[in-house]
C-alpha positions in Angstrom: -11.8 33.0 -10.9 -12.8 35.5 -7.8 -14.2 38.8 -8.0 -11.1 40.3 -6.8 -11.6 41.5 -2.7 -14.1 39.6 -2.3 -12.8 35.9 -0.8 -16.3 34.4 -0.7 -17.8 35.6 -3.4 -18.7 33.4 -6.6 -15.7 33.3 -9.5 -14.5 32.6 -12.8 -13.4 29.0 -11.7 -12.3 25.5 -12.2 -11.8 24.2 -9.1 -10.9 20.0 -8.5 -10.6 18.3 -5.7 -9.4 15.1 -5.1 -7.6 12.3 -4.4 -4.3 11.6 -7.2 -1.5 11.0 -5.7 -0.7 11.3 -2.0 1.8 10.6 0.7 1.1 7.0 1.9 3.1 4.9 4.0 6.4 5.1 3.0 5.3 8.2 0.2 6.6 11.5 -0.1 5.1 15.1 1.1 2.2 16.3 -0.4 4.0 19.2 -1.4 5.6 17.0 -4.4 2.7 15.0 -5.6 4.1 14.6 -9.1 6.9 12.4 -7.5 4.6 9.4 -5.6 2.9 6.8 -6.5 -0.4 4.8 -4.6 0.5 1.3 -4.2 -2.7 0.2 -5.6 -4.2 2.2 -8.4 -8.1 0.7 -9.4 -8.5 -0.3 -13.4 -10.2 2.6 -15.3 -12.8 3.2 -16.1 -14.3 1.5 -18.8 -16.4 -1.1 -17.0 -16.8 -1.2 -13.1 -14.3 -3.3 -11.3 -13.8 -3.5 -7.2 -10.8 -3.0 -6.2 -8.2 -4.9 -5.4 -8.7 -7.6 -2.8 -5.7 -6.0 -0.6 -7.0 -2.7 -0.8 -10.1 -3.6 0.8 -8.4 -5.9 3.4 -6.3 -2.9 4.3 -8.7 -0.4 5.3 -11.6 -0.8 8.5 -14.0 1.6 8.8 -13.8 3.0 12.1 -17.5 3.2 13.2 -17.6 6.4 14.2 -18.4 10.0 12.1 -15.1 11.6 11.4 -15.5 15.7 10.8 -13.4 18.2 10.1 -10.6 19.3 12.6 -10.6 15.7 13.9 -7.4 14.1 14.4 -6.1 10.4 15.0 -5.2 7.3 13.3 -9.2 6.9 11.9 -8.5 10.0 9.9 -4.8 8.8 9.0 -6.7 5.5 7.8 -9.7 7.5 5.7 -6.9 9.3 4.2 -4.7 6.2 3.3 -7.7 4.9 1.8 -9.0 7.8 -0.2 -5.2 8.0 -1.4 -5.6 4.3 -2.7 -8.6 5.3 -4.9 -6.9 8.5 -6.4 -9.0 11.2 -4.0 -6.3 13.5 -2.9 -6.3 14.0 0.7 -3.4 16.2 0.9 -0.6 14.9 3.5 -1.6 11.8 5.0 -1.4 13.0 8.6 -3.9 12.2 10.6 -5.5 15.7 10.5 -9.4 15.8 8.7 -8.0 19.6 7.0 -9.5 21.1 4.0 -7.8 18.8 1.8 -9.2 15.9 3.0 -12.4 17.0 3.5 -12.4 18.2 -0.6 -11.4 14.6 -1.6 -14.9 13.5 0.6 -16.7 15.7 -1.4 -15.6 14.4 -4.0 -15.8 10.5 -3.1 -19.6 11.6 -2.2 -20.7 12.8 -5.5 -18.8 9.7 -7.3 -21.1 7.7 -4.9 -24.2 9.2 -5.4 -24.5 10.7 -1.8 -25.5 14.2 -1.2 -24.1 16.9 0.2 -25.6 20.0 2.0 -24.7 22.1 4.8 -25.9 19.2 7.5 -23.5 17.1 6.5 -20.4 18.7 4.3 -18.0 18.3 7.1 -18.4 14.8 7.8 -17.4 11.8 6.3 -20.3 9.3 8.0 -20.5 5.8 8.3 -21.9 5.1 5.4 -19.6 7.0 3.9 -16.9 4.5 5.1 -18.8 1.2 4.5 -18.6 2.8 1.1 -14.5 2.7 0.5 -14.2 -1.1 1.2 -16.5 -1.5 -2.5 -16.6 1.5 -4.1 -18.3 2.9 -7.1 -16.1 4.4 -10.4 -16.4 7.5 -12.2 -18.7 7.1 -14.8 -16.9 7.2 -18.0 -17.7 10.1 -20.5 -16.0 9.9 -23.3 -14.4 6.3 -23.4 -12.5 6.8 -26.8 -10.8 10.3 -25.6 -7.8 9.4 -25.9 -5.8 7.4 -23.0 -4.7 10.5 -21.5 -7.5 12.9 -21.1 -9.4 15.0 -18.2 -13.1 14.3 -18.0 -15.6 16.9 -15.8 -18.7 15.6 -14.9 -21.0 19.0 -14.5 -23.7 17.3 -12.8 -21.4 15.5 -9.9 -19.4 18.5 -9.8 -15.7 16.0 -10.4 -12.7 16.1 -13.0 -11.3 12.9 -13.6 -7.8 12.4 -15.1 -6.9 9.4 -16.9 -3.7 8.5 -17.7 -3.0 5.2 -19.9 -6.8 4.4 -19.7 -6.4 4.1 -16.0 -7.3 6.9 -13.2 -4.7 8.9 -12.2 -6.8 11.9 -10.0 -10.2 12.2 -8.9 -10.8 16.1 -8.2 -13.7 17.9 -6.6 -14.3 20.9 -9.2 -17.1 23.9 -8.5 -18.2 24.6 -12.2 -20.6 27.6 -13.5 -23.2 29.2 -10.8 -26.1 29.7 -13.5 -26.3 33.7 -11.8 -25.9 37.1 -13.4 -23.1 39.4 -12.4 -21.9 42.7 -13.4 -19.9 43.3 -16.3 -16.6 45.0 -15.9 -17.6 47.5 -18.1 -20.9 47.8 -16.4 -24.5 46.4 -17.0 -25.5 42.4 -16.3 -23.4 39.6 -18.0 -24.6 35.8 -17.4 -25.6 33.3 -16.8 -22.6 31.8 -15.1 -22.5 28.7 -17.3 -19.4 26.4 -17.8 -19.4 25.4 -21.6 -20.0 21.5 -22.6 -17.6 20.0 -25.5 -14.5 18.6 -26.5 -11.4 20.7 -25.5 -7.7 20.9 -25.4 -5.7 22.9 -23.1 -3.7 25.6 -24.8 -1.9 27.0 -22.4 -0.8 27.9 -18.8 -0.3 30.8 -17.0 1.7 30.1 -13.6 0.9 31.8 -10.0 -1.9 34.3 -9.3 -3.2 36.5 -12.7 -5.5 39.4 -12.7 -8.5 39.2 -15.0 -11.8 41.3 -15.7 -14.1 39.2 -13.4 -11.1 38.7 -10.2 -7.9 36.7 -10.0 -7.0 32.8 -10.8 -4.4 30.6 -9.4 -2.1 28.3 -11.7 -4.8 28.7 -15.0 -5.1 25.9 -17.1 -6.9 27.4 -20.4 -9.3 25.8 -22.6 -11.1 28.7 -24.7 -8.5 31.5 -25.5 -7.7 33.3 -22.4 -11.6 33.0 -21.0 -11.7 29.8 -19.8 -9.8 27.7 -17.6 -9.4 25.0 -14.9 -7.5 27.1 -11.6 -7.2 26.9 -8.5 -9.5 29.5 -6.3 -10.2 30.2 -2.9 -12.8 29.0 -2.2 -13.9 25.8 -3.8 -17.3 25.4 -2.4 -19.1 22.2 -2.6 -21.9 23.7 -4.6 -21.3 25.2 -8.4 -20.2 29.0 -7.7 -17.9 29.9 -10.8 -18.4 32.5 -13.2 -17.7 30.0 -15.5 -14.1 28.4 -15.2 -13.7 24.8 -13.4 -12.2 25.9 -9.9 -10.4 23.2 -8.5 -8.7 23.2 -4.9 -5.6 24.9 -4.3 -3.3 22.0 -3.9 -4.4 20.0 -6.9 -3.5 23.6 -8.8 -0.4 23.5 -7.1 0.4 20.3 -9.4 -1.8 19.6 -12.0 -0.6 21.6 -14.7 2.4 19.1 -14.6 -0.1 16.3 -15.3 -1.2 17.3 -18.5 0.2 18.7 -21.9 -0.5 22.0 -24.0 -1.2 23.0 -27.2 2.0 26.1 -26.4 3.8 23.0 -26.5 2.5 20.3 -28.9 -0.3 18.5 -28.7 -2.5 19.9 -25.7 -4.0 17.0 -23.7 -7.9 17.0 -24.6 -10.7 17.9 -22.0 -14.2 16.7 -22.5 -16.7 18.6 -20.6 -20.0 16.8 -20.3 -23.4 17.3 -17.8 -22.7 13.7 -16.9 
């Protein structure tokens, strides 16, 4: 969530970004995830595996450091490729745009690689030698159920399985650790994302006002405190107030991904420091 008026200012967030379902050749718009599939979707999760041998055959790095606001068929080929292994780059277009360079971030942190201001536009060559064999999410919980969301506080990542297999790879930026003001004055803190086993309970669509600022498309996890939502913006660093922020096109869809308790059995969430 973000203090309201204040666009770059930590919030009350779950943000995710990354790579489920995208448009690929022959796909449809990422503006109707929920309706395409990646033709090749690497095993989950619960031992390392390569991916498939066509997968790898199919993608060549291009050599060169691709940024953000590039364009061309090397960015149209990161994107196919990040698409493959369930980072959502948004439309697969050519264009490096936010979307794309969210589902980097989170590729880098799955990977080990860091990020800081030097290098959060970019997507290197070592970052690209890194798609042809690429690491999985480490597994949290690996009885949670074979549909379940997994966040990894300390690579900053939700992970969605679905069937035991990895359906979306998400960027998130969790809890801050700072002190802010309360809304009804004095110093509440610190911004800390709780650890546990969850369900979601319920949704509330669009933009909603709450004490700390606004959320987008709020997945709750704790009463009507805590949720995963899209935000603006969805820095690579933890900035919440507390809520998972994920990016704003993953919100667009992911409440369609998963169940709630409003309406049965609400998918569980396992929130873990990695």
């Amino acid at each position: 969530m973000k203090v309201a008026n204040s666009k770059w200012l930590p919030a009350i967030g779950v943000v995710m970004a990354a790579g489920l379902i995208s448009a690929g050749p022959g796909g449809i718009a990422a503006a109707s995830p929920a309706a395409r599939t990646s033709p090749v979707a690497p095993r989950a999760v619960t031992s390392p595996a390569a991916p498939p041998a066509e997968a790898v055959l199919a993608y060549h790095p291009s050599g060169r450091i691709l940024r953000l606001g590039m364009r061309g068929t090397a960015v149209k080929n990161l994107q196919r490729r990040l698409d493959v292994l369930k980072y959502y780059p948004g439309k697969i277009d050519g264009v490096f745009g936010q979307s794309t360079l969210e589902a980097v971030w989170a590729f880098k942190r799955v990977q080990g690689f860091t990020i800081d201001a030097k290098n959060a536009n970019d997507a290197d060559r070592r970052l690209q030698r890194a798609l042809l064999h690429p690491r999985l999410p480490r597994v949290l919980v690996p009885r949670g159920g074979s549909r379940r969301v997994e966040i990894n506080l300390r690579k900053e990542i939700l992970v969605l399985y679905n069937h035991n297999d990895i359906e979306l790879i998400s960027h998130v930026s969790t809890g801050g650790g700072y002190y802010y003001p309360c809304p009804g004055g004095g110093t509440c803190g610190p911004a800390i994302t709780p650890t546990g086993n969850f369900r979601f309970l319920s949704y509330a669509p669009g933009w909603i006002k709450v004490p700390l600022g606004t959320m987008y498309n709020s997945a709750f996890f704790i009463g009507r405190a805590y949720a995963v939502h899209g935000d603006i913006p969805v820095p690579y660093y933890p900035a919440s107030h507390g809520c998972v922020r994920i990016p704003m096109d993953i919100a667009n869809f992911f409440h369609k991904k998963i169940n709630f308790s409003t309406g049965g059995v609400g998918t569980p969430l396992y929130i873990r420091h990695g």
